[in-house]
N, C-alpha and C positions, 0 to 999 in steps of 0.2 A: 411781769411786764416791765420793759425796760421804760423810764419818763422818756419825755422828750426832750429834742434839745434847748437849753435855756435860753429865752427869750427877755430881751431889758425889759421892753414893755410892759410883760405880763409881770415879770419878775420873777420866773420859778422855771424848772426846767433841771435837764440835768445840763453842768458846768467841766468838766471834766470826766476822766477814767481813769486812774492810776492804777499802770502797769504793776502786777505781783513783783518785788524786787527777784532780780537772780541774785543776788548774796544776799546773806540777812538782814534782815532787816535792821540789824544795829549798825552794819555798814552800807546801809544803802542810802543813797544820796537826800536830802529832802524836794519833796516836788512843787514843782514850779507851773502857775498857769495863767496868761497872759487874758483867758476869757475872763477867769474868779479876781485879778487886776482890775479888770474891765467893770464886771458885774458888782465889784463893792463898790467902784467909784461912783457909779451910777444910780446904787443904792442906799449909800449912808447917810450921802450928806441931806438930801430931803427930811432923812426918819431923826437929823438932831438939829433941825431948823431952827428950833426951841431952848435947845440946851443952855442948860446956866453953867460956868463956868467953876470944872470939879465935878461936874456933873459923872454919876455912877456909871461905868460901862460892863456888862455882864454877859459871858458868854457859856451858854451852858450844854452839858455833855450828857447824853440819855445813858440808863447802863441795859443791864443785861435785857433781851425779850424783845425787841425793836427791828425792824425795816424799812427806813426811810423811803428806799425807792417805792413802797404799794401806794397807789390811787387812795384817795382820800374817800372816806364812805359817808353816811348819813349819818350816824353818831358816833362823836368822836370816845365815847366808852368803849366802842369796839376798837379801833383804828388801831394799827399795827404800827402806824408811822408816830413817828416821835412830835412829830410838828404839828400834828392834830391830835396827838393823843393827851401828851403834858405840856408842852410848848405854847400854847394858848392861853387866852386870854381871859376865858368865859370863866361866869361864877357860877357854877352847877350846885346841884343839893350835895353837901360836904359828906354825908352816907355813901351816895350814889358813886360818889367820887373816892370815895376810898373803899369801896365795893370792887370800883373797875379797874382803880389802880390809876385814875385818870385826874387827877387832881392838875390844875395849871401851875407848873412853877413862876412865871413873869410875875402875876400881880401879886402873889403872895410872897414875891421878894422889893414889890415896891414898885414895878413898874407898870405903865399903863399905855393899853395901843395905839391911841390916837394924840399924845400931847405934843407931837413932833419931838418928844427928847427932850422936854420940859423935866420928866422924871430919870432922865438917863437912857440910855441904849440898850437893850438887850439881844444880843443874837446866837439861835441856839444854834448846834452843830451834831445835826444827827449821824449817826455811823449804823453800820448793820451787825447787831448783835443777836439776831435768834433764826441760825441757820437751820434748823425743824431735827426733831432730834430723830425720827426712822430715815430721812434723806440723808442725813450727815452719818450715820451707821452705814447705810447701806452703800454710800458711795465715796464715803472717805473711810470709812470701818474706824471710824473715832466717834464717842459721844459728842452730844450739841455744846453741852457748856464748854468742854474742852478746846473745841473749834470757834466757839464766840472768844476766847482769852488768846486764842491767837489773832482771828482776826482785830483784838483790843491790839495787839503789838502792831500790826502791818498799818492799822490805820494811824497810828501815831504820827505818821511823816505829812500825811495829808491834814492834820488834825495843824500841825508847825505850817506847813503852809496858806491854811487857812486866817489861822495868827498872825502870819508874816504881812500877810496881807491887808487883815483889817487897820495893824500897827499902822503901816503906811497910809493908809488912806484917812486913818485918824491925825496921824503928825499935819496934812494939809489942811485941818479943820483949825483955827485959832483957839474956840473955845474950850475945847477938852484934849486939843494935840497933847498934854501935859498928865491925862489924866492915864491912871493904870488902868490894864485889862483888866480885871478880877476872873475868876474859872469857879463853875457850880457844876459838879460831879456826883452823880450817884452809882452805887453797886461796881458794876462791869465797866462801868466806866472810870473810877477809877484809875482801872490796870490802863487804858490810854491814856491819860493824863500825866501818871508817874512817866511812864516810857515816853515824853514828849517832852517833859522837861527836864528826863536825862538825857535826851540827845540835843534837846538846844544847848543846854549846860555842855557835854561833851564836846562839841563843835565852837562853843560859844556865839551863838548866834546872838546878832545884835536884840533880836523879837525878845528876848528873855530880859532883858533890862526893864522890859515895857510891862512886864507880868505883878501884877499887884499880890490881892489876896487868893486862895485856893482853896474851896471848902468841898473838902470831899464827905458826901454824906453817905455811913454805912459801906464802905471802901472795902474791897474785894481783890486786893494785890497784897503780894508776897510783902511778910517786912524788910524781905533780905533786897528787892527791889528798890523799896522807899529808902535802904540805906544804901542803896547803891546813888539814887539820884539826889540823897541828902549830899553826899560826899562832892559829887560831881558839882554842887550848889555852892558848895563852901567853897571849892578850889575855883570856881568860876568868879565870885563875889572877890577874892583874896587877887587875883590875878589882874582884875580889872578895878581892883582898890576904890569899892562901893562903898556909900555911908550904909549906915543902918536904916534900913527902909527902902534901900533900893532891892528888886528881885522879889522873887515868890514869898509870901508868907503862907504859910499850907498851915489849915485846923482840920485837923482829921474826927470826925462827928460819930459816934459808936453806938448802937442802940442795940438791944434784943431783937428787935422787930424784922431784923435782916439774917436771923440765925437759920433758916432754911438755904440759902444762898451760902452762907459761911459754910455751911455741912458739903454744899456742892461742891466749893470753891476747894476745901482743904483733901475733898477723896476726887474729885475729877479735873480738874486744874493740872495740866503740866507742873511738876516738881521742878524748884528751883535747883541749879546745878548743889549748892551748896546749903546747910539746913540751915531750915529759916530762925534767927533769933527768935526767944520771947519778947511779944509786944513792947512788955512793960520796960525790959531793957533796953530796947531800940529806943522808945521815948526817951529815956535818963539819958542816953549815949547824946539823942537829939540835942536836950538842953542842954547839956553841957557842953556841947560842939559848936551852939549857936553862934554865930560873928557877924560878918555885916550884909551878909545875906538878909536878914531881917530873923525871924523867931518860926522853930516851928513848933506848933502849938497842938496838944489832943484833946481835946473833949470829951467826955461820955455824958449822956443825957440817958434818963430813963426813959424817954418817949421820943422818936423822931421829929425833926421839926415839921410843924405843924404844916401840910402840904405841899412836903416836899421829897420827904424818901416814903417810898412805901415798897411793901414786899412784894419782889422781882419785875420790879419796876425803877 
């Protein structure tokens, strides 16, 4: 069922449709929407009425298994949509919650829903990532996850325009106009996130300046990707003659716990044109390339963070 159209009022609603690009999606332009202009202006400044200045701003990306546009149900354990499912707020039995794979990322990154932005901003950005895997056989004759990694590529552009936008409507705010995005990524999400900030980087888009920290948790993209859009980082930073600390910092977070997803990602994933490095290489190549882009940094932890990635979720 398709939502309805987006209403200020209510606040929800759908805001746009972006058209399938005709050329790839590496060449195709990023999208512009004069409603989602509209609809943040209308919405931000109330939610950091609060803010202290410096204050956190968070926006976060679901990965693999999600469909934003379904109706919201009675418990959000079940819920398909990403905004009732982890995007919330509630403090559920922490069991329950990693039973259903429903754990809330906002509070257990810090933030809380009624402080007006006392504690920072958070706004997440659902994408449709679990196209049903006998529909996507039978009527594109490709597996689900393979069809979810593209659709991680197509949404990219809408992913920068979203960005683009909140940037703006942050610069008119005095007290955090100064403050950076930050990006919280899991799984399949990921693969949208890298492809978004190689084509802001690729274009040079002013939004990428505004990009702070990048924490992808349990990441699900090629390394030959992440050193595509390292590259694209460095000559973006070099070009535009940045301190250090200006532009993306990206900590890439690595756990066991995401090894069924890996199995998927490495036999059903479209292959990259070219073989993909060793991790561990790609890292060493990172640090030693790092300039004023700021640092990219990896992590391995034995255990996920606590309420925040969980498997195929």
């Amino acid at each position: 069922m398709d939502p309805e159209p987006f209403d200020l009022d209510r606040g929800s609603g759908a805001i746009a449709t972006f058209a399938h690009p005709t050329q790839s999606v590496e060449q195709a332009p990023p999208h512009q929407s004069a409603i989602l202009d509209q609809a943040l202006a209308n919405l931000i400044p109330p939610l950091v009425a609060k803010a202290k200045a410096g204050a956190p701003i968070a926006v976060l990306v679901n990965g693999f298994m999600f469909r934003p546009q379904e109706a919201l149900v009675e418990s959000y354990h079940d819920a398909d949509n990403p905004h009732q499912r982890i995007f919330h707020f509630l403090a559920g039995n922490p069991s329950n919650e990693t039973r259903h794979h429903s754990t809330g990322w906002p509070a257990h990154l810090g933030f809380a829903a009624d402080d007006q932005g006392g504690g920072g901003l958070v706004v997440p950005f659902g994408w449709y990532s679990w196209p049903g895997f006998l529909p996507t056989l039978l009527n594109e004759g490709r597996l689900h996850y393979r069809a979810a990694y593209g659709y991680a590529d197509e949404s990219s552009w809408p992913f920068v325009a979203a960005l683009d936008a909140l940037a703006r409507v942050i610069a008119g705010i005095p007290k955090i106009k100064a403050t950076p995005i930050d990006i919280v990524c899991h799984s399949l999400g990921s693969a949208l996130v890298i492809r978004a900030l190689s084509r802001m980087a690729k274009y040079n888009l002013p939004v990428l300046g505004r990009i702070g920290r990048v924490i992808i948790m349990g990441g699900s993209e090629y390394t030959s990707e992440a050193r595509l859009t390292n590259g694209r980082l460095l000559a973006t930073a070099n070009t535009n003659g940045w301190d250090v600390g200006t532009g993306p910092m990206v900590y890439n977070l690595g756990s066991r716990e995401n090894s069924v997803l890996d199995l998927m990602a490495e036999n059903l994933a479209p292959r990259p044109s070219a073989p993909a490095p060793r991790l561990s290489a790609t890292m060493a190549s990172k640090r030693r390339s790092a300039s004023r882009a700021g640092s990219i940094c990896s992590s391995t932890a034995a255990n996920s963070p606590s309420g925040c990635s969980r498997t195929g979720r």
